[in-house]
C-alpha atoms as an extended CHARMM CRD file, in Angstrom:
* protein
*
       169  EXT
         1         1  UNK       CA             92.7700000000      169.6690000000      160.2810000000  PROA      1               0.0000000000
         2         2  UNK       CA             89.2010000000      169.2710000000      160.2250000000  PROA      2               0.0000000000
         3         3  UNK       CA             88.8120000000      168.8700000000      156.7710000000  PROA      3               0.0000000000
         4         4  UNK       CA             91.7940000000      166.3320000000      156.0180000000  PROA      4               0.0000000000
         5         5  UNK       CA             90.3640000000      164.3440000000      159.0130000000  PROA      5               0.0000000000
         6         6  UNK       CA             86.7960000000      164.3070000000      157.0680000000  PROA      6               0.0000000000
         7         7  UNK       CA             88.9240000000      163.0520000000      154.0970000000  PROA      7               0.0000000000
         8         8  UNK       CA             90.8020000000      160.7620000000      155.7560000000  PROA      8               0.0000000000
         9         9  UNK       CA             87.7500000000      159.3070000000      157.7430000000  PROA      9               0.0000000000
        10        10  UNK       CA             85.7690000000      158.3220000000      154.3410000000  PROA      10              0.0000000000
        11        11  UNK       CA             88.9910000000      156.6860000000      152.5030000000  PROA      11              0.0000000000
        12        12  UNK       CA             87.5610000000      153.7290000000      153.8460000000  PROA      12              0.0000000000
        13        13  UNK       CA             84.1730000000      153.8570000000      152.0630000000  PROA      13              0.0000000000
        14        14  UNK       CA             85.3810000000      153.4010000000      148.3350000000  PROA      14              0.0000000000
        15        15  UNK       CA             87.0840000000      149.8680000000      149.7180000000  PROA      15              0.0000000000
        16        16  UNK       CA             84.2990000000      148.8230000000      152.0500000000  PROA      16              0.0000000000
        17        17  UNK       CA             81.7320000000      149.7610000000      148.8270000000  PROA      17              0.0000000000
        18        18  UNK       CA             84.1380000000      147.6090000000      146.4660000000  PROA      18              0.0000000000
        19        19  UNK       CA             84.1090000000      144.6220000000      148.5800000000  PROA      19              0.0000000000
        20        20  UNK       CA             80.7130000000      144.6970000000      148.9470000000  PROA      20              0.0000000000
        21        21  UNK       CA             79.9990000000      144.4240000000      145.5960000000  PROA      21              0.0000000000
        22        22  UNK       CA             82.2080000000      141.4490000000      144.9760000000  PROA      22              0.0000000000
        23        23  UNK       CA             80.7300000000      139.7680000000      147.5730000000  PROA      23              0.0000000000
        24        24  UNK       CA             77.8370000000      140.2230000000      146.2800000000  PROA      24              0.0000000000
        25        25  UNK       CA             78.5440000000      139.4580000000      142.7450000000  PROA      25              0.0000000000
        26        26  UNK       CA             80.7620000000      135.9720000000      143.8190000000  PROA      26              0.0000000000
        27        27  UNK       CA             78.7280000000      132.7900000000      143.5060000000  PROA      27              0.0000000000
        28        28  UNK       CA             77.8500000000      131.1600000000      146.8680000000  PROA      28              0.0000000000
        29        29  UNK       CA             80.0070000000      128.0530000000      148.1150000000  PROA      29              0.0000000000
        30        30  UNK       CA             76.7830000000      126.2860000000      147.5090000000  PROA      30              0.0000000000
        31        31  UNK       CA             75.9740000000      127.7230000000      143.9070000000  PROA      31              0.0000000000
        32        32  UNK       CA             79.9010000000      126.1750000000      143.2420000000  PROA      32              0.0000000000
        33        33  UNK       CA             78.7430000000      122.6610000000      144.2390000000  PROA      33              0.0000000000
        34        34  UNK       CA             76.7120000000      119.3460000000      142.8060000000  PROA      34              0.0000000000
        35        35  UNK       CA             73.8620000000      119.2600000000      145.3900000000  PROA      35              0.0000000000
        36        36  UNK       CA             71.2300000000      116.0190000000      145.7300000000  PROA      36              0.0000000000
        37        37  UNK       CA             67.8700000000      117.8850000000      145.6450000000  PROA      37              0.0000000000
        38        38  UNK       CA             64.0180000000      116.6680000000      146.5790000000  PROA      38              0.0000000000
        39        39  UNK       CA             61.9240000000      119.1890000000      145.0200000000  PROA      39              0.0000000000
        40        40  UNK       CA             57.5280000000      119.1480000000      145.3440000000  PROA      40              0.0000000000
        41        41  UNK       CA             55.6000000000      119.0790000000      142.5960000000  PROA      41              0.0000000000
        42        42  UNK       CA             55.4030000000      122.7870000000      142.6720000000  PROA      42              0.0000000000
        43        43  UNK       CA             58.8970000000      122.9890000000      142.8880000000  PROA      43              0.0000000000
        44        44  UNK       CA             59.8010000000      123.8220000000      146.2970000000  PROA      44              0.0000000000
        45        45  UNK       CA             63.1790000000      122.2580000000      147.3760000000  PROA      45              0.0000000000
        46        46  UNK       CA             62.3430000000      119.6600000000      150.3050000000  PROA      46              0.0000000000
        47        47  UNK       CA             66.1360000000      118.3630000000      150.6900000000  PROA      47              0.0000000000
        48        48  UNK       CA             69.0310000000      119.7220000000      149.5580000000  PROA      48              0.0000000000
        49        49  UNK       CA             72.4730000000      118.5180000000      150.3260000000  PROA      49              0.0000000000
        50        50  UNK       CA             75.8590000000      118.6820000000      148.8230000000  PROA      50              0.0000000000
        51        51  UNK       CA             76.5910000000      116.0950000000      146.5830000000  PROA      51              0.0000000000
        52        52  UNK       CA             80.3090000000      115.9510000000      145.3820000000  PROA      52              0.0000000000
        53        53  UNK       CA             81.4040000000      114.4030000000      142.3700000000  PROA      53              0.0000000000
        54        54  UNK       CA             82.1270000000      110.4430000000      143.2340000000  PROA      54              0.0000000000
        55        55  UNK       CA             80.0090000000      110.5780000000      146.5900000000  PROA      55              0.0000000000
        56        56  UNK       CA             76.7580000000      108.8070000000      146.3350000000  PROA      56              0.0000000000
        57        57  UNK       CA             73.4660000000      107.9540000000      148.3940000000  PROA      57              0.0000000000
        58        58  UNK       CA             70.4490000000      105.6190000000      148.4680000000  PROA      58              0.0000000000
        59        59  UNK       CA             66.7250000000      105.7500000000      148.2720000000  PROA      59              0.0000000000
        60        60  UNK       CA             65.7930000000      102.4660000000      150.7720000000  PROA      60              0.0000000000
        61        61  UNK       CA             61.8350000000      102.0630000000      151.1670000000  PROA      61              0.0000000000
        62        62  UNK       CA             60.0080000000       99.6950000000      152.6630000000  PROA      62              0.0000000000
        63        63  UNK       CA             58.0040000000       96.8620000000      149.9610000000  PROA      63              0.0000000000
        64        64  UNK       CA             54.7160000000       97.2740000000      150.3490000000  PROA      64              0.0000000000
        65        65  UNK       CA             53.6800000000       93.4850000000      150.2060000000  PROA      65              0.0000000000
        66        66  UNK       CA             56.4800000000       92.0860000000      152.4780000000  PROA      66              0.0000000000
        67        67  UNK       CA             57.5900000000       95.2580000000      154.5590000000  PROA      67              0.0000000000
        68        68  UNK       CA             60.9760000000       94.4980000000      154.0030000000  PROA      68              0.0000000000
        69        69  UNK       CA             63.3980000000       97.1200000000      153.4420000000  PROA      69              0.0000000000
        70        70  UNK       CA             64.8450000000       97.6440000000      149.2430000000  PROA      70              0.0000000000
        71        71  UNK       CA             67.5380000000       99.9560000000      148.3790000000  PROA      71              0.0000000000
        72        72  UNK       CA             68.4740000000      101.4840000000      145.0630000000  PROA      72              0.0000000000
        73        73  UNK       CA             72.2320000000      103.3240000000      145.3130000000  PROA      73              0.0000000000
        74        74  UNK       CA             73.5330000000      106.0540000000      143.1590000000  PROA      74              0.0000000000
        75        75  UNK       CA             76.5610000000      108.0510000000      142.5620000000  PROA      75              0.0000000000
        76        76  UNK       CA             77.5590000000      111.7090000000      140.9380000000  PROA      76              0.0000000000
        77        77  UNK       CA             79.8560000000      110.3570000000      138.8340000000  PROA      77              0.0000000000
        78        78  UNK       CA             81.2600000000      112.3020000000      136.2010000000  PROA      78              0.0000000000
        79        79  UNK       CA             78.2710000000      115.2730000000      136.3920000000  PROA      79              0.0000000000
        80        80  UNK       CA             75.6560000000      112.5720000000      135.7380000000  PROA      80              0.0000000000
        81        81  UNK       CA             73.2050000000      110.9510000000      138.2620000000  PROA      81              0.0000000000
        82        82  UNK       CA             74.0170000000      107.0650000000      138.0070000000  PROA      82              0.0000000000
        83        83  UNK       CA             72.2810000000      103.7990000000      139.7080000000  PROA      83              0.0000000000
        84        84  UNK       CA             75.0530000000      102.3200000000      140.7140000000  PROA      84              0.0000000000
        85        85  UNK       CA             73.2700000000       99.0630000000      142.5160000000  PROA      85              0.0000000000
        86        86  UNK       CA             70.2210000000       97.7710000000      144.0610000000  PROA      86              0.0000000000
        87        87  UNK       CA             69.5400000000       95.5180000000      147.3320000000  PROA      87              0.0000000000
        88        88  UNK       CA             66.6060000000       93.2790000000      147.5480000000  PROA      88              0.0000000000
        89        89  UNK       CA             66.3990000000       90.9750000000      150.8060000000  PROA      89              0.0000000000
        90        90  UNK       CA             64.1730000000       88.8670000000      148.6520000000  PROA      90              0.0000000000
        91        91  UNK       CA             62.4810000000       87.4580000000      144.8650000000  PROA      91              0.0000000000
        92        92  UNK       CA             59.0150000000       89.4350000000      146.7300000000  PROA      92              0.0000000000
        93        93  UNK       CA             56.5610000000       90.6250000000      143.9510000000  PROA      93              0.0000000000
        94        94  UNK       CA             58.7190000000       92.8350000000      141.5570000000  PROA      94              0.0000000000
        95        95  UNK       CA             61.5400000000       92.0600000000      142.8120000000  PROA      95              0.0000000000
        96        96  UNK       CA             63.9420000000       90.1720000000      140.1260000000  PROA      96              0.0000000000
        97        97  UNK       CA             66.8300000000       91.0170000000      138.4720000000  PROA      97              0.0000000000
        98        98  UNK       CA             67.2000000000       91.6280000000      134.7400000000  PROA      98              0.0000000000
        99        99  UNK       CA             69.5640000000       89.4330000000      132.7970000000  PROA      99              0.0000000000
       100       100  UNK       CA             72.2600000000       91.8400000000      131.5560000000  PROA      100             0.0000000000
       101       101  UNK       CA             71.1660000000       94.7290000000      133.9640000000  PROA      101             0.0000000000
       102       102  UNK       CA             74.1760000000       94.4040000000      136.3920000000  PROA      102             0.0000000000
       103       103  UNK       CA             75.1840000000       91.2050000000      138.2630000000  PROA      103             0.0000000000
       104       104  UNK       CA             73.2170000000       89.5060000000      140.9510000000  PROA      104             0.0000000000
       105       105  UNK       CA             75.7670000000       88.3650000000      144.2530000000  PROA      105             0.0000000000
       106       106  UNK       CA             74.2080000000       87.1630000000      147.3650000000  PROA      106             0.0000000000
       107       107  UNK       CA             74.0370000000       89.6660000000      150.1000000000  PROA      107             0.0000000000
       108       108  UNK       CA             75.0660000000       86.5170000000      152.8150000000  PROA      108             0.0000000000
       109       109  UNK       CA             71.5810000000       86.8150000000      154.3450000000  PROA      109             0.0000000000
       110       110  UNK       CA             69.2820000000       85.4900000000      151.8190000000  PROA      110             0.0000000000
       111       111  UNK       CA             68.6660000000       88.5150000000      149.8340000000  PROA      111             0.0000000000
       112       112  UNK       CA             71.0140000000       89.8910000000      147.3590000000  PROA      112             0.0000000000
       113       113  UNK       CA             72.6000000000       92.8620000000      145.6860000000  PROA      113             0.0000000000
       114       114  UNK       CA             72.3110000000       93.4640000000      142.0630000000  PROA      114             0.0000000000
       115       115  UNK       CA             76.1330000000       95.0450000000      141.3170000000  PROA      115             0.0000000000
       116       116  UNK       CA             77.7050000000       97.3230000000      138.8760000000  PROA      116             0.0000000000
       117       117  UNK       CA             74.0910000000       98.4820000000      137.2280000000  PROA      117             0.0000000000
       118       118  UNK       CA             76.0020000000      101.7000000000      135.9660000000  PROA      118             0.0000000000
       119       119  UNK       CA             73.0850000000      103.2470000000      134.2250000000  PROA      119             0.0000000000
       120       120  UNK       CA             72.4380000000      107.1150000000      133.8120000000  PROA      120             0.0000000000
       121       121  UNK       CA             69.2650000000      108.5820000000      134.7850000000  PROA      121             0.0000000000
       122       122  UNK       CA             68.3260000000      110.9310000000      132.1520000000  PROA      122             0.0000000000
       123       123  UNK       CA             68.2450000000      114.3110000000      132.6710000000  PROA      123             0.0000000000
       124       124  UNK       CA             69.7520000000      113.4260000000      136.3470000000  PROA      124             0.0000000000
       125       125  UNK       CA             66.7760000000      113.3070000000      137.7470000000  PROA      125             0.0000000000
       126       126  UNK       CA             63.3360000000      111.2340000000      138.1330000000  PROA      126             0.0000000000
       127       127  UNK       CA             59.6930000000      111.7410000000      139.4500000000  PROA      127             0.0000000000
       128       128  UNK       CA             58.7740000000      109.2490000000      142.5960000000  PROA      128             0.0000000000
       129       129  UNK       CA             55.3430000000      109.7050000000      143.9660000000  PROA      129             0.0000000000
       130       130  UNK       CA             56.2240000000      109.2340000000      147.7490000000  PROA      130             0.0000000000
       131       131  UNK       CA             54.6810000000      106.6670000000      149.7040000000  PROA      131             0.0000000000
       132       132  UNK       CA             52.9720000000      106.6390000000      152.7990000000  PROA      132             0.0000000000
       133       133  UNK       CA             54.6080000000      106.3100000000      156.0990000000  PROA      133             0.0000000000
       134       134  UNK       CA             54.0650000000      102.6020000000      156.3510000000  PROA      134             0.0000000000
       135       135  UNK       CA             56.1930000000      102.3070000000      152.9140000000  PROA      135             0.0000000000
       136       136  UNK       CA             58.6780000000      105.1140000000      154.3620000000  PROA      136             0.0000000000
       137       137  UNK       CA             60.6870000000      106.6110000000      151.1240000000  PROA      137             0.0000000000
       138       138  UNK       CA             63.7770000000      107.4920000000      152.8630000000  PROA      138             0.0000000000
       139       139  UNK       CA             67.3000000000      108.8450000000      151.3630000000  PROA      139             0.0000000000
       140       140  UNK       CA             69.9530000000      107.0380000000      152.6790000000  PROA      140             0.0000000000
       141       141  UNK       CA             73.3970000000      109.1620000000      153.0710000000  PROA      141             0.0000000000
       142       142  UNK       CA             76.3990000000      107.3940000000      154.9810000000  PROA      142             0.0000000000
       143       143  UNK       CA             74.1690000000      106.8700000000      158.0260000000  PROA      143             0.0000000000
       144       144  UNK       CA             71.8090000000      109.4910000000      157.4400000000  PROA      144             0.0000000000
       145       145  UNK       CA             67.9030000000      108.8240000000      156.4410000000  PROA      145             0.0000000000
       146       146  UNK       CA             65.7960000000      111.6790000000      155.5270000000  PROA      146             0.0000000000
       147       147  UNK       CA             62.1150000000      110.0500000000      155.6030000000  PROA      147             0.0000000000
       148       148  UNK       CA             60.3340000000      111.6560000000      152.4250000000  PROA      148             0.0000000000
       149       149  UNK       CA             56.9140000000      110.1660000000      153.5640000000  PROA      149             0.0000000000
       150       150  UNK       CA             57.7190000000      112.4380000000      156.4330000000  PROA      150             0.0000000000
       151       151  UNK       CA             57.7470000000      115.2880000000      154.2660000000  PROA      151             0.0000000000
       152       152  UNK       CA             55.3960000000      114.7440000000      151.2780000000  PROA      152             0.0000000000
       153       153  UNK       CA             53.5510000000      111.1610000000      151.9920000000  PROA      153             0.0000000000
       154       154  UNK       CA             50.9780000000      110.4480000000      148.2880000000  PROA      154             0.0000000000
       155       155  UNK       CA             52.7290000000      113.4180000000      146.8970000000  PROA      155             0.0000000000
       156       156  UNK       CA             54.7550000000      113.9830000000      143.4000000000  PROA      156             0.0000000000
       157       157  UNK       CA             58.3120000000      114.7540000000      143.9540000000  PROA      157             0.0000000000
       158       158  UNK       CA             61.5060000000      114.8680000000      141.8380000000  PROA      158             0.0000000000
       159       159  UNK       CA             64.8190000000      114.1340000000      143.0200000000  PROA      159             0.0000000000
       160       160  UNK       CA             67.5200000000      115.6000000000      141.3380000000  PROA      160             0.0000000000
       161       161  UNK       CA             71.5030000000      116.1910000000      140.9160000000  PROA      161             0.0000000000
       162       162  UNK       CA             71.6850000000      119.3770000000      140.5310000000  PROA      162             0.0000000000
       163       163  UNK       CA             75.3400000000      120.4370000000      138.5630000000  PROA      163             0.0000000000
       164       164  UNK       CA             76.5510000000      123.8830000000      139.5920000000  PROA      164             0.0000000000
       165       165  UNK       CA             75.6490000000      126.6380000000      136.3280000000  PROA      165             0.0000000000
       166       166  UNK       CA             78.6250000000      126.0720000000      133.5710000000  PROA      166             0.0000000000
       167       167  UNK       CA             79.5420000000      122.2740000000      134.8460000000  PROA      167             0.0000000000
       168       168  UNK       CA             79.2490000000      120.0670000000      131.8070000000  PROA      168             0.0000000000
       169       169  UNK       CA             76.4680000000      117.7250000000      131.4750000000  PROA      169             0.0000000000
């Protein structure tokens, strides 16, 4: 009795050991989706949120001549990063749009949004040195801002879509 007791008390172990492994061996929920990352110059992720295909989000910063707040929008469309459109309350220094680089339509308030841009960044991703708190780099997602001055004001950073491993690029 003793013995088949002993048996029957470690049948267990062989299963619990199995699932073990395949949990350890299955990819994270997060490794199996497109994230929107902020990484330092040394490489350190800063922000990291999901980013599923078709959603998008905006980097909105203040100009630094006029103080006025200027947006640029993207979207994970089809694996690739994509600027999608631009707002600019105002023709302040820099601010113009391209002939043939999307459409210009008036915002209604005096400022305007430049539509249908639909260009790629390469390599989904781009280097932004972050400004300082008075400029305020800050990602924009549905009503969400993440201030990046608040987390690397002056510094190097890359912001990235990041494609789960095997997703086509």
């Amino acid at each position: 009795m003793r013995v088949s007791r002993l048996i029957a008390g470690r049948a267990w172990l062989p299963a619990l050991l199995l699932c073990a492994g395949l949990a350890a061996g299955a990819p994270s929920a997060a490794a199996d989706e497109a994230r929107l990352e902020v990484l330092d110059a040394g490489g350190k992720r800063l922000v990291s949120v999901p980013m599923p295909e078709g959603e998008g989000w905006c980097l909105e910063w203040n100009h630094s001549v006029e103080g006025f707040p200027v947006l640029d929008c993207y979207r994970h469309w089809k694996g690739r990063m994509v600027l999608k459109r631009s707002h600019l309350p105002d023709f302040a220094a820099g601010l113009d749009h391209i002939p043939g680089r999307g459409r210009q339509v008036s915002d209604g308030e005096g400022g305007y949004w430049i539509e249908d841009i639909d260009e790629p960044v390469p390599g989904n991703a781009y280097r932004l040195r972050v400004g300082a708190i008075r400029v305020d780099h800050r990602l924009v997602i549905d009503e969400s801002r993440t201030s990046l001055s608040r987390l690397a004001a002056n510094e190097r950073v890359t912001i990235r879509l990041a494609l789960p491993a095997g997703a086509p690029e």
